[in-house]
Residue frames as qw, qx, qy, qz and C-alpha x, y, z in Angstrom:
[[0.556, -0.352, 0.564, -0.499, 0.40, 60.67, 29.06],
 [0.189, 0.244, -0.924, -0.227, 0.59, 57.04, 28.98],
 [0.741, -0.207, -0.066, -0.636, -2.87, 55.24, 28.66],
 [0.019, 0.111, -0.968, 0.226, -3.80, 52.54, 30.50],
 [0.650, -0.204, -0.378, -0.627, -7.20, 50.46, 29.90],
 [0.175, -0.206, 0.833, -0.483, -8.84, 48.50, 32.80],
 [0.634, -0.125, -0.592, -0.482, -11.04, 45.48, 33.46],
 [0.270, -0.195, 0.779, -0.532, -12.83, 43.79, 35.50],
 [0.367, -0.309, -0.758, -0.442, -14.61, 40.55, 35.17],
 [0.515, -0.214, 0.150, -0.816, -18.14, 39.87, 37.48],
 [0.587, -0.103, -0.716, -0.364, -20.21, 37.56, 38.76],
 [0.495, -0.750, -0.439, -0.011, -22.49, 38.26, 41.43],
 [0.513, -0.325, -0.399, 0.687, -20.82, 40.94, 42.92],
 [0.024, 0.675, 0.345, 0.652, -23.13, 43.87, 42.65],
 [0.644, -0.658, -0.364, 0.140, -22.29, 44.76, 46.06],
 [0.480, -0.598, 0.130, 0.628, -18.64, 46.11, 45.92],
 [0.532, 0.517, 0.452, 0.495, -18.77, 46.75, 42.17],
 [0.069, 0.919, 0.208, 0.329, -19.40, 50.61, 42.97],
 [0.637, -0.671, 0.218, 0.311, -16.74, 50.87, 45.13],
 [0.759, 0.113, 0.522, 0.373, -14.84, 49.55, 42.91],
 [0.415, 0.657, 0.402, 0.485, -15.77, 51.75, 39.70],
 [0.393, -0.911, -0.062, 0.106, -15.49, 54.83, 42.34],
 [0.599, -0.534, 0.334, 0.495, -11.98, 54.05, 42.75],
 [0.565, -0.101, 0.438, 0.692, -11.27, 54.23, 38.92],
 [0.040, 0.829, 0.423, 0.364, -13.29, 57.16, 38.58],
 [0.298, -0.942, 0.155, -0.015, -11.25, 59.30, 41.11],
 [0.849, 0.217, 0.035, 0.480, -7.79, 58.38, 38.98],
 [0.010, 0.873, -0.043, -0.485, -5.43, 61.19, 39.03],
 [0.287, -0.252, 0.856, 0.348, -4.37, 59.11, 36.41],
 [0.709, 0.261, 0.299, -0.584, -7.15, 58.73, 34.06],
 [0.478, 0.037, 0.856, 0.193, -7.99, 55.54, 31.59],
 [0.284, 0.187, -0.476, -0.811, -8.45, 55.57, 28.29],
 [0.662, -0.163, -0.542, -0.491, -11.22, 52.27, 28.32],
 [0.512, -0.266, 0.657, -0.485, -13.18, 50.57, 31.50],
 [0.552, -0.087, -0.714, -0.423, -14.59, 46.73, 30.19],
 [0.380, -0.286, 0.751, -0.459, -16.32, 45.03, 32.22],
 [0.458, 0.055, -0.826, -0.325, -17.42, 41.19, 31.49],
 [0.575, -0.174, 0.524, -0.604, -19.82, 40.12, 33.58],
 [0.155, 0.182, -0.969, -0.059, -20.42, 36.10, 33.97],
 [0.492, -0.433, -0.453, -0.605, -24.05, 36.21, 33.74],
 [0.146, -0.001, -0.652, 0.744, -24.81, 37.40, 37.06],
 [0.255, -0.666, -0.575, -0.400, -28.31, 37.40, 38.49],
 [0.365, -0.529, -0.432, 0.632, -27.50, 40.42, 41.19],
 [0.035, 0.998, -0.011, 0.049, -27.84, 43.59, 39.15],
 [0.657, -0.466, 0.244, 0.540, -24.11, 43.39, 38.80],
 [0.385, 0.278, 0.456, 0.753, -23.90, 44.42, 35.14],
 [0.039, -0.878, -0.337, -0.338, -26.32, 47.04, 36.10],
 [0.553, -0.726, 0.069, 0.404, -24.50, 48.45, 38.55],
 [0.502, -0.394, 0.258, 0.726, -22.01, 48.92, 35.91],
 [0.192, 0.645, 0.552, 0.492, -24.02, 50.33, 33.35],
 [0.406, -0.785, -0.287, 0.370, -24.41, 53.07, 36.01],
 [0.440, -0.576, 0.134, 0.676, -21.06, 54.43, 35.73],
 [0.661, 0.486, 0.383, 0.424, -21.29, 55.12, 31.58],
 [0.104, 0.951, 0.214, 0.196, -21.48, 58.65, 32.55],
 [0.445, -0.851, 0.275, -0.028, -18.39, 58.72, 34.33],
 [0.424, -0.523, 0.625, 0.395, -15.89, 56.50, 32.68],
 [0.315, 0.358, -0.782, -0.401, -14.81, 55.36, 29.20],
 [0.347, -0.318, 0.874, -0.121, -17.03, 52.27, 29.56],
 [0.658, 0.129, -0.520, -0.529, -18.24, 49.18, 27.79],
 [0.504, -0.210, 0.753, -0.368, -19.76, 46.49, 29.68],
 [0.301, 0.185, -0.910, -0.216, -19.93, 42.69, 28.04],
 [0.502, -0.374, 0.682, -0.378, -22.26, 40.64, 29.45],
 [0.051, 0.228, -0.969, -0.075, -22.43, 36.55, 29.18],
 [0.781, -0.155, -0.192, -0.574, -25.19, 34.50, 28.83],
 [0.928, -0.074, -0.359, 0.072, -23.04, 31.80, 30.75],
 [0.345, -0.860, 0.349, 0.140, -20.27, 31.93, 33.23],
 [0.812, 0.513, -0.247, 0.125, -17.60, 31.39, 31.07],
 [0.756, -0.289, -0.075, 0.582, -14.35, 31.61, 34.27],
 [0.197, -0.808, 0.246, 0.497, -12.14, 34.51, 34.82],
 [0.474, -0.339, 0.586, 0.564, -9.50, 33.45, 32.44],
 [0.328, 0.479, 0.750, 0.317, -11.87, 33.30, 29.29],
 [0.091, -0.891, -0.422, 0.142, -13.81, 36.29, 30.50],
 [0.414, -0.753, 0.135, 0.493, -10.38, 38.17, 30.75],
 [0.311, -0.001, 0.626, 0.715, -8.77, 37.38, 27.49],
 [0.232, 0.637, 0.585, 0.445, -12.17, 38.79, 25.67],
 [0.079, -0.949, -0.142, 0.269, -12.32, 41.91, 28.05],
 [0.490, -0.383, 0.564, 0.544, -7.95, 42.16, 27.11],
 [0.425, 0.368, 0.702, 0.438, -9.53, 41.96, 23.36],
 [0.049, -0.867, -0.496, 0.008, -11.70, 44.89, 23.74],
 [0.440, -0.785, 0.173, 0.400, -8.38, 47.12, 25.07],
 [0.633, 0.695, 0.010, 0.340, -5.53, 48.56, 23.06],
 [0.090, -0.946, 0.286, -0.121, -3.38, 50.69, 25.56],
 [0.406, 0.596, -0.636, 0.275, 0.32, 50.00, 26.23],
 [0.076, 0.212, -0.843, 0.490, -1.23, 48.96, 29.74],
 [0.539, -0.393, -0.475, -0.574, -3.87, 47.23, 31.04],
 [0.220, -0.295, 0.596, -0.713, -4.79, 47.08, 34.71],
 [0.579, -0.252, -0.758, -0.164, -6.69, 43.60, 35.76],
 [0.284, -0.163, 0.498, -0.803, -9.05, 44.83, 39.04],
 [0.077, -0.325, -0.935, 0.120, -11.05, 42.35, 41.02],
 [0.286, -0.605, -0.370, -0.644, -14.82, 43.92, 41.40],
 [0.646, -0.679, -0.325, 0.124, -14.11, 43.84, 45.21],
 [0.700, -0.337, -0.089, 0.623, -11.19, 45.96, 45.16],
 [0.059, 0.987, 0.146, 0.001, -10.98, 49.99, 45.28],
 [0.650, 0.232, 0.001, 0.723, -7.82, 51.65, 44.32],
 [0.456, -0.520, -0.046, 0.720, -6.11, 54.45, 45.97],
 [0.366, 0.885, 0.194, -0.212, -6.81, 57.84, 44.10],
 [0.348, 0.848, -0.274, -0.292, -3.41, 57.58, 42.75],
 [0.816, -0.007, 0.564, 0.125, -2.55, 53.61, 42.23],
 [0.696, 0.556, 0.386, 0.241, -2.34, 54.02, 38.42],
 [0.127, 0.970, -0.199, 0.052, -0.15, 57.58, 38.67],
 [0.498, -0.617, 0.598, 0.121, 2.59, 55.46, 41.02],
 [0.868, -0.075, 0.487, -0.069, 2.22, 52.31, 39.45],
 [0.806, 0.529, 0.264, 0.040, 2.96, 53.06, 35.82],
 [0.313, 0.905, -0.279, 0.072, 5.48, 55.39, 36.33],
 [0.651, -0.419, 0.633, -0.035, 7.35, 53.21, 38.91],
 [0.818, 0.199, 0.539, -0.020, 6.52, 50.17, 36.16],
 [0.660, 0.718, -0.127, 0.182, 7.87, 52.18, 33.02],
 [0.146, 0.869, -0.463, 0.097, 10.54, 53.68, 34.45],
 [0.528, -0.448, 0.721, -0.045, 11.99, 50.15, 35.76],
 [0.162, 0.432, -0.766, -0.448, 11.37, 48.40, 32.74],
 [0.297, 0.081, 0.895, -0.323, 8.90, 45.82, 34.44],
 [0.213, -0.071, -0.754, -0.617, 6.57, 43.83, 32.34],
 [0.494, -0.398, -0.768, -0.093, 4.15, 43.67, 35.85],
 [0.230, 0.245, -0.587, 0.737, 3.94, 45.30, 38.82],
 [0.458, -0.706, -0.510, -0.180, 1.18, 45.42, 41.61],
 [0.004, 0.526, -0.391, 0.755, 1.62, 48.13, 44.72],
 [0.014, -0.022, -0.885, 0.465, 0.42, 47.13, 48.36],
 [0.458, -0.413, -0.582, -0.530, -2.80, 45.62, 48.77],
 [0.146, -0.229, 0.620, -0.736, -4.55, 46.12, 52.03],
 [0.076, 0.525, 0.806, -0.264, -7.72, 44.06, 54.03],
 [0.257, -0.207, -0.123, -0.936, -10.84, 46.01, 52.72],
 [0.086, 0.225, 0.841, -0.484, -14.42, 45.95, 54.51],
 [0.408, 0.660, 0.437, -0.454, -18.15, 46.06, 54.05],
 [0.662, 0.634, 0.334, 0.217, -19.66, 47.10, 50.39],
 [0.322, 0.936, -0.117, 0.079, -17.79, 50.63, 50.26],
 [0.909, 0.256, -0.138, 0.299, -14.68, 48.60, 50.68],
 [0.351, -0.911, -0.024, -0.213, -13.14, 50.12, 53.48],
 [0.485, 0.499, -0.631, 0.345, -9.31, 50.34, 54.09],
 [0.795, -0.602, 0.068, -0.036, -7.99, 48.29, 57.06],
 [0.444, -0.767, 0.452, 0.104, -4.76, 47.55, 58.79],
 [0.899, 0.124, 0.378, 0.184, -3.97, 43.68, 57.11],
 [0.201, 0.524, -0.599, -0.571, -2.17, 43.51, 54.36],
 [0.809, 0.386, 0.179, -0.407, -3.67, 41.64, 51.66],
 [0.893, 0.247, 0.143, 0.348, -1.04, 41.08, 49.35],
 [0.072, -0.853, 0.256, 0.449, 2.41, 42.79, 48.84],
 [0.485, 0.456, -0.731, -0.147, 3.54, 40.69, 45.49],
 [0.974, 0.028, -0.138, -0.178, 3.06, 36.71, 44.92],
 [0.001, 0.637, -0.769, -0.062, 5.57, 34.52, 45.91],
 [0.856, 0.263, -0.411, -0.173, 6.28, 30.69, 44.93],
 [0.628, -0.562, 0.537, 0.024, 7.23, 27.59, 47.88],
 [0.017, -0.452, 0.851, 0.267, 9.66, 24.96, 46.62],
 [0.405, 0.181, 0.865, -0.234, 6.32, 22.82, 46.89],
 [0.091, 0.282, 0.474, 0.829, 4.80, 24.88, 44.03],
 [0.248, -0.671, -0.516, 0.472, 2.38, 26.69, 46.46],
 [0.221, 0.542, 0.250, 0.771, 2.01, 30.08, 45.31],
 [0.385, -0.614, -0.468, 0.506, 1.29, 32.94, 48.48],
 [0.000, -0.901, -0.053, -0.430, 0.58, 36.69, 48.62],
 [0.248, 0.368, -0.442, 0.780, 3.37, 38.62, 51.11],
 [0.128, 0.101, -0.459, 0.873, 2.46, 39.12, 53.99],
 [0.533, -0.265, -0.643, -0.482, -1.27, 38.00, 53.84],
 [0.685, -0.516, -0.513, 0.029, -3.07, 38.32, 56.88],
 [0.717, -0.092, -0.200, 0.661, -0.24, 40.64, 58.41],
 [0.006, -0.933, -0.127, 0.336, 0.53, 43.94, 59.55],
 [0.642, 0.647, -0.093, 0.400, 2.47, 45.79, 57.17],
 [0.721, -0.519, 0.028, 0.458, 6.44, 45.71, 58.23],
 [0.050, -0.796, 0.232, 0.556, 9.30, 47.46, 57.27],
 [0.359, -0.030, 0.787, 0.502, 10.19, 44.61, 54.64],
 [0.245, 0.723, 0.637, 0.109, 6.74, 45.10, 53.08],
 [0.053, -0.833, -0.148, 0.531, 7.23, 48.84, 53.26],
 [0.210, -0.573, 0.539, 0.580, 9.89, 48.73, 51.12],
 [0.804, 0.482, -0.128, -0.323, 9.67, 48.27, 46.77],
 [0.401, -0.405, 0.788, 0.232, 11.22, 45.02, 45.49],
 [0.434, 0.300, -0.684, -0.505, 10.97, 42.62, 42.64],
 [0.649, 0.040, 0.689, -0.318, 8.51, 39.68, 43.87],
 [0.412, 0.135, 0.862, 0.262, 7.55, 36.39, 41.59],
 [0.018, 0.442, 0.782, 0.438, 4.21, 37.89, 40.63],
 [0.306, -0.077, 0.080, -0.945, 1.31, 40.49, 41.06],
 [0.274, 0.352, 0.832, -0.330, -2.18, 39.32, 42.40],
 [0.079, -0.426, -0.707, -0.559, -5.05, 39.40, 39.56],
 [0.095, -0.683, -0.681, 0.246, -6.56, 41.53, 42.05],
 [0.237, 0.960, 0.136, -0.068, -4.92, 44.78, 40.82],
 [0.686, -0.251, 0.430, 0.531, -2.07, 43.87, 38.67],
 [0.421, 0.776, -0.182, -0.433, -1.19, 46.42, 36.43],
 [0.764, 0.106, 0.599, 0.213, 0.24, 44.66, 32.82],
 [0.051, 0.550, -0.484, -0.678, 2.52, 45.64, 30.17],
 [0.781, 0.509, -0.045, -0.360, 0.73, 44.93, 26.60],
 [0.460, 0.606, -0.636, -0.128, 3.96, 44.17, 24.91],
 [0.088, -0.215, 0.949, -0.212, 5.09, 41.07, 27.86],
 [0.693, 0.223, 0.621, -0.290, 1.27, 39.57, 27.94],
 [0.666, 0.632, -0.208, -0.337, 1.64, 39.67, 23.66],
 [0.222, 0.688, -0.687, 0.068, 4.84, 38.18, 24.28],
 [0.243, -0.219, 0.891, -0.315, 3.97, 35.52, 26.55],
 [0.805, 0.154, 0.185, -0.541, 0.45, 34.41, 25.05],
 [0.524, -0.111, 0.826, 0.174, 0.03, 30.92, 23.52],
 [0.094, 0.089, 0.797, 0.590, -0.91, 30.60, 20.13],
 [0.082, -0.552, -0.460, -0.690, -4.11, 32.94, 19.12],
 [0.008, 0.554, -0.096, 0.827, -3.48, 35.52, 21.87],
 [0.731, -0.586, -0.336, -0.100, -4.77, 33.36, 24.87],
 [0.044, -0.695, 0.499, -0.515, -3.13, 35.40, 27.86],
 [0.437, -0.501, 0.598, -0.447, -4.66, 33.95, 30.68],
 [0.105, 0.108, -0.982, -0.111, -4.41, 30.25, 30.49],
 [0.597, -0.102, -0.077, -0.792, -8.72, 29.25, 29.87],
 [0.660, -0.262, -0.684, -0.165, -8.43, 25.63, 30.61],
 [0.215, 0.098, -0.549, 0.802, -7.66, 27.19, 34.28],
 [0.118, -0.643, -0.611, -0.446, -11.03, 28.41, 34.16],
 [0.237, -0.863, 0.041, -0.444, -10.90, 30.33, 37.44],
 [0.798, -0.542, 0.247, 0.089, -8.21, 30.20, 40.48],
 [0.710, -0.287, 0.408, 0.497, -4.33, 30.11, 39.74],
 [0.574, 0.708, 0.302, 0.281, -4.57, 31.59, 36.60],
 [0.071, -0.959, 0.273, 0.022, -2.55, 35.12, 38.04],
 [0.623, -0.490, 0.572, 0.213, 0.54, 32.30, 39.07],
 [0.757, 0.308, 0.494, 0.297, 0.51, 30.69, 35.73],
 [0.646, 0.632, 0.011, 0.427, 1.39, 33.90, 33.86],
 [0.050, -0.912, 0.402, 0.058, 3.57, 35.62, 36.18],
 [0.686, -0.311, 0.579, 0.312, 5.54, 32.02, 36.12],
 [0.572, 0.687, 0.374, 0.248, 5.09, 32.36, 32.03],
 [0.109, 0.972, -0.125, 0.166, 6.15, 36.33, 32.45],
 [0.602, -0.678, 0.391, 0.157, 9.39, 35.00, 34.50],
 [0.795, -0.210, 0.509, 0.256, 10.54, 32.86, 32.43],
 [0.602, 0.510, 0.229, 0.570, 11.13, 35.42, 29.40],
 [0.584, -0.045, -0.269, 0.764, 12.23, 37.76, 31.51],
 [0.266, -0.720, -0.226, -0.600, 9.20, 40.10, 32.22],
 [0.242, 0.107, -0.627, 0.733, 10.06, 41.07, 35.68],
 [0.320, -0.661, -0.611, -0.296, 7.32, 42.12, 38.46],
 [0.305, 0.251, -0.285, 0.873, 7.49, 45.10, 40.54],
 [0.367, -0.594, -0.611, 0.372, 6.51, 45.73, 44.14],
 [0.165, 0.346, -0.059, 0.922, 5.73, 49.37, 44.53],
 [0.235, -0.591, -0.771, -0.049, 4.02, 49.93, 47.93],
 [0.110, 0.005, 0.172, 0.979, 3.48, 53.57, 47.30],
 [0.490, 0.046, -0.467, -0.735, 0.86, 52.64, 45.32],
 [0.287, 0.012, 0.799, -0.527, -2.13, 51.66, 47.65],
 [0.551, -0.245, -0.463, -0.649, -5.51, 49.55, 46.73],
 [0.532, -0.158, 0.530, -0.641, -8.04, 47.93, 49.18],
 [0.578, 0.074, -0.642, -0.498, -9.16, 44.55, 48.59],
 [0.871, -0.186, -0.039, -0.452, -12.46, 42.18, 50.04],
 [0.320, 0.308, -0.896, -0.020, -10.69, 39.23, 48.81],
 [0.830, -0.236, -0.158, -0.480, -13.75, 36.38, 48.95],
 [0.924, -0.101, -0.243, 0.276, -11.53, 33.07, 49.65],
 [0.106, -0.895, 0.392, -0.185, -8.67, 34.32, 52.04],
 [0.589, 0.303, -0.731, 0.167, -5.28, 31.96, 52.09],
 [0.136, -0.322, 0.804, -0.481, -5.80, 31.45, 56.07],
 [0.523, 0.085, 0.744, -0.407, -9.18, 29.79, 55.69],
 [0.329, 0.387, -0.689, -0.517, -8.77, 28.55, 52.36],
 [0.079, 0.164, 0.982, -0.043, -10.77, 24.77, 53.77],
 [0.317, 0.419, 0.539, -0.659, -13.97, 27.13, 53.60],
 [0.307, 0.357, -0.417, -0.778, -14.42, 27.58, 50.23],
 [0.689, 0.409, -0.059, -0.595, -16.93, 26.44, 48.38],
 [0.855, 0.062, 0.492, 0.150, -16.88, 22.59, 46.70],
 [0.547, 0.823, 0.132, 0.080, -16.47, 24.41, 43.57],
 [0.181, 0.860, -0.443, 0.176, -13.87, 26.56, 44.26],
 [0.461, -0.537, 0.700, 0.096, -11.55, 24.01, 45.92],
 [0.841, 0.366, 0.387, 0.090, -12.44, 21.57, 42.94],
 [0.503, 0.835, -0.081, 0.207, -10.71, 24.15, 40.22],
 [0.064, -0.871, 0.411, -0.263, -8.05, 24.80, 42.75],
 [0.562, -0.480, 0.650, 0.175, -6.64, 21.66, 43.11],
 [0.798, 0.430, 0.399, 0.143, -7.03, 20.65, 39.94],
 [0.231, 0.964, -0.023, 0.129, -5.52, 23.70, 38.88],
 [0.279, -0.828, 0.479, 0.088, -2.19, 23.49, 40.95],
 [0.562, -0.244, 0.660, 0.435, -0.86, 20.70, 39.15],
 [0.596, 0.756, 0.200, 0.184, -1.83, 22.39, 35.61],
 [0.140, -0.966, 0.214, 0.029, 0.41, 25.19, 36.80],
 [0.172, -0.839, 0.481, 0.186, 3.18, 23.27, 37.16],
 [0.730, 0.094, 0.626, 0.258, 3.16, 20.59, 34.55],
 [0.395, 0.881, 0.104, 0.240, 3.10, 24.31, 32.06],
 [0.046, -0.983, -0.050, -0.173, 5.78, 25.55, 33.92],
 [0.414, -0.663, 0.621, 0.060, 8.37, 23.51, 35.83],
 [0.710, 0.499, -0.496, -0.005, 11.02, 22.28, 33.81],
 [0.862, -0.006, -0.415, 0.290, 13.14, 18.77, 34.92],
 [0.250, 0.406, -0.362, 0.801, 15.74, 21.51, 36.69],
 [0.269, -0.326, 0.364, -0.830, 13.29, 23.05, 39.22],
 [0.924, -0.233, -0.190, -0.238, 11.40, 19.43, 39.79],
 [0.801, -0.044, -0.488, 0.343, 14.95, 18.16, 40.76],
 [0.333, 0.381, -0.421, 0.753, 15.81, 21.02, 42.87],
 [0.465, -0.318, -0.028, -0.826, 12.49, 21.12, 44.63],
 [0.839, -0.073, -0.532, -0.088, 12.20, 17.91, 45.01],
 [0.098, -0.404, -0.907, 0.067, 10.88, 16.14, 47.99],
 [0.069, 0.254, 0.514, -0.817, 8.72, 19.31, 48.51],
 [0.373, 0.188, -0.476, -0.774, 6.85, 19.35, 45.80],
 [0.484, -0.078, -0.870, -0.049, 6.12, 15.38, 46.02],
 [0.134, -0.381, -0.870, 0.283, 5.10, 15.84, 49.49],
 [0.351, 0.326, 0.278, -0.833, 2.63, 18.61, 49.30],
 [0.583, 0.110, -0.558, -0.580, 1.08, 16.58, 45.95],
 [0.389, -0.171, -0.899, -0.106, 0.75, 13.57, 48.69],
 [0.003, 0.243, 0.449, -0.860, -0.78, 15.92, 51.18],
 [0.279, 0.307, -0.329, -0.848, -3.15, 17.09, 48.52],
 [0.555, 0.164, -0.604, -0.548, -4.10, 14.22, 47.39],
 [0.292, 0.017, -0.870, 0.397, -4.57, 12.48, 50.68],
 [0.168, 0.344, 0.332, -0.862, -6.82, 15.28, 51.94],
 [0.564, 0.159, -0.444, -0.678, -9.18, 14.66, 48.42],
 [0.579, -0.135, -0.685, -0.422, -9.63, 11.25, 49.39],
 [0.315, -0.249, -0.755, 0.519, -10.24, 11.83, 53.58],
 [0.030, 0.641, 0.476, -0.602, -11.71, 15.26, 54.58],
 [0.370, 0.619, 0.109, -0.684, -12.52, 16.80, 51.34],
 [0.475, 0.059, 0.856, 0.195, -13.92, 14.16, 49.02],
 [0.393, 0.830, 0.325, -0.226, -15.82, 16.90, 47.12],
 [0.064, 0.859, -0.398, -0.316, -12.31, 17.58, 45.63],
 [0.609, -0.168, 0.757, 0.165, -11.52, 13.94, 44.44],
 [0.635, 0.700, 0.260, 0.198, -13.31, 14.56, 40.40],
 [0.182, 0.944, -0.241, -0.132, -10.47, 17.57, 40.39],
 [0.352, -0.515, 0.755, 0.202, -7.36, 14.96, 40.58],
 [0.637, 0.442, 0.613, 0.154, -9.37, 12.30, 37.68],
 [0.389, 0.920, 0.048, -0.008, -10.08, 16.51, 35.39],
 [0.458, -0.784, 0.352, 0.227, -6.28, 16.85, 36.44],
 [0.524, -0.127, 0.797, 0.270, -4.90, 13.50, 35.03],
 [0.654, 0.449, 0.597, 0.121, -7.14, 13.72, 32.18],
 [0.409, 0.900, 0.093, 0.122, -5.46, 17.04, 30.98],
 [0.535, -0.764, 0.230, 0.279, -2.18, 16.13, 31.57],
 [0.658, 0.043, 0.439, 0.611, -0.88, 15.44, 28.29],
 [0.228, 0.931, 0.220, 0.181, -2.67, 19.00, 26.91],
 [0.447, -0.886, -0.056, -0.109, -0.84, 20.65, 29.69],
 [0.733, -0.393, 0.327, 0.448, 2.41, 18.76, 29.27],
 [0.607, 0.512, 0.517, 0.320, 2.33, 20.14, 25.78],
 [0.160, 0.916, 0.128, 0.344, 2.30, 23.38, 26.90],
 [0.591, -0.623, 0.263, 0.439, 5.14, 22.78, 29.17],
 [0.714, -0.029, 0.380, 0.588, 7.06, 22.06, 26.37],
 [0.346, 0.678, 0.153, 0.630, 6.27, 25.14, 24.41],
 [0.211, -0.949, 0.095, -0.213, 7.46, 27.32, 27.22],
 [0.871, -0.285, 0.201, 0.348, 10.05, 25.45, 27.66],
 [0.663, 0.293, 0.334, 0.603, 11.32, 25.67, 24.40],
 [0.153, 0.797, 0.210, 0.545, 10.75, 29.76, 24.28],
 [0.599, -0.798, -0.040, 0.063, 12.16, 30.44, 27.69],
 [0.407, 0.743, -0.327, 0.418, 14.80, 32.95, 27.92],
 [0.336, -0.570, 0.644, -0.385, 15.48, 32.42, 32.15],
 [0.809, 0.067, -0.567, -0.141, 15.47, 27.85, 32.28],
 [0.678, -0.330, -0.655, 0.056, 16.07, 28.23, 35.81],
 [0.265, -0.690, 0.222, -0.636, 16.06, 30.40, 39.19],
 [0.171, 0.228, -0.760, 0.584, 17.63, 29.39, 42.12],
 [0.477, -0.320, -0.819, -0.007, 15.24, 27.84, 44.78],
 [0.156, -0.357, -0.223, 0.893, 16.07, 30.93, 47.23],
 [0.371, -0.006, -0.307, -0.877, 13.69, 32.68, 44.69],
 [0.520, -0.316, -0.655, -0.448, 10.75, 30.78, 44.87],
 [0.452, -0.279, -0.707, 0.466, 11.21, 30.44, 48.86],
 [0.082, -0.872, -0.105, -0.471, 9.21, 33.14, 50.58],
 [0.457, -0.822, 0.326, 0.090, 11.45, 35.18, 53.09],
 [0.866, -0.192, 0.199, 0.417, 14.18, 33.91, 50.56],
 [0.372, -0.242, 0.188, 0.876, 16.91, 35.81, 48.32],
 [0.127, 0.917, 0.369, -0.089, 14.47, 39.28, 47.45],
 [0.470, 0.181, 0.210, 0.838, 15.73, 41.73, 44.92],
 [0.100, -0.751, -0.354, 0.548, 15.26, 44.97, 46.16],
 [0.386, 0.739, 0.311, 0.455, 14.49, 48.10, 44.05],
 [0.358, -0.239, -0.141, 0.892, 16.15, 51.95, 44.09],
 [0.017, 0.744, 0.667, -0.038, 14.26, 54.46, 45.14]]
């Protein structure tokens, strides 16, 4: 049976956390290791996972600082060994047999990613609803990044498996070999100057571009909270919009190469003057994230260039990146 080890960072979420562990405690699929990193929460969140010791494979990190997802992730990703590793938000409960579909679906296509249909969950025990959450990431021409169908009922497109840009970091299953393959110099998967927020976009655009594919398989059901939702994304938190704009032009000064700036082009430009219009009118709590931006733009251009240079796909049609644009379906 093919193992598959799973994480999940924390940080304050000692609310859905048992849900959560629930779900990968009623695998029919079972895991060889559970980590969990916890970002020095003061809820009883690492308790909460201590809890489960009796019931899964598990070792539970915890931080004397919040050190970001991305940081948090690469040390839990340290801790693991299996051929897969499943990356599960602490708000999101998996379908008793997510991890049975997902991997076999994911080996037997060859796919270096794949995520299955997320749905709207509720309350702490993370109750399935109607929404869809995510059905696979997709990428505008503007460098926007979107979940499918987000906010939506689930159609017949969504029904169906396909190849999509990327998998949400909310329960994205991951082939060892493509995240070994794609890290940057001493095994840093998720990109840590990211610190939290975009980080999932940055390596599936990383996993694209050496030809790790990502695979939609919505068989393979999980339930997710999801705190910040993409329709009322202005609510968030100073914080979290600080990292997240600052963050979208890391993303694509690692990632987009002269080709997909000229083909993109004006959309790109105008959502960066949109952006950056909106920092210095109605959300001036987001104006230090364009200054952290600029000042790490020559790190950041650096690492364009090594992915540049090591990139096996140098460019995808624009129709790809467009959501509702040319979608490679899968046989079922």
């Amino acid at each position: 049976m093919t193992q598959i080890d799973v994480f999940t960072v924390t940080y304050n979420h000692a609310s859905t956390l048992a849900a959560t562990l629930e779900g990968v405690a009623a695998q029919s699929h079972p895991v060889a290791r559970v980590v969990i990193v916890d970002n020095a929460s003061t809820d009883g969140s690492a308790e909460v996972g201590e809890g489960f010791r009796h019931r899964l494979p598990l070792e539970v990190v915890r931080n004397e600082r919040n050190l970001g997802f991305s940081a948090a992730a690469n040390a839990a990703m340290r801790l693991s060994s299996s051929p897969w590793v499943l990356s599960l938000n602490p708000d999101c409960r998996l379908d008793p047999t997510y991890l049975e579909r997902l991997v076999d679906a994911a080996s037997s296509h060859g796919a270096g990613s794949a995520t299955g249909l997320l749905l709207r969950a509720h309350g702490a025990a993370l109750t399935a609803g109607t929404e869809v959450d995510s059905a696979g990431m997709v990428v505008h021409a503007s460098g926007r990044h979107l979940d499918r169908g987000s906010a939506e009922g689930l159609t017949e497109r969504l029904a169906r498996p396909a190849w999509v840009f990327g998998a949400s970091g909310a329960a994205a299953l991951l082939r060892r070999d493509a995240l070994t393959d794609v890290a940057y110099p001493g095994g840093e998967v998720f990109d840590e100057g990211f610190f939290a927020y975009r980080e999932d976009a940055d390596l599936a655009w990383r996993l694209q571009r050496r030809g790790w594919g990502c695979l939609y398989w919505p068989a393979a059901r999980a339930f997710h909270s999801r705190g910040l939702k993409p329709e009322v994304r202005r609510r968030g938190t100073p914080e979290i919009n600080l990292h997240s704009v600052r963050n979208r032009f890391l993303l694509r000064w690692a990632n987009a190469d002269w080709r997909w700036r000229l083909a993109c082009f004006p959309w790109w430009l105008l959502r960066d003057v949109v952006v950056a219009t909106a920092c210095l009118t109605v959300e001036r709590s987001s104006l230090p994230s364009l200054e952290g931006a600029w000042r790490m733009r020559e790190e950041y251009r650096a690492r364009g260039r090594w992915n540049r240079a090591r990139a096996r796909h140098r460019w995808r049609t624009v129709g790809w990146f467009l959501p509702g644009g040319r979608e490679r379906r899968v046989p079922t």
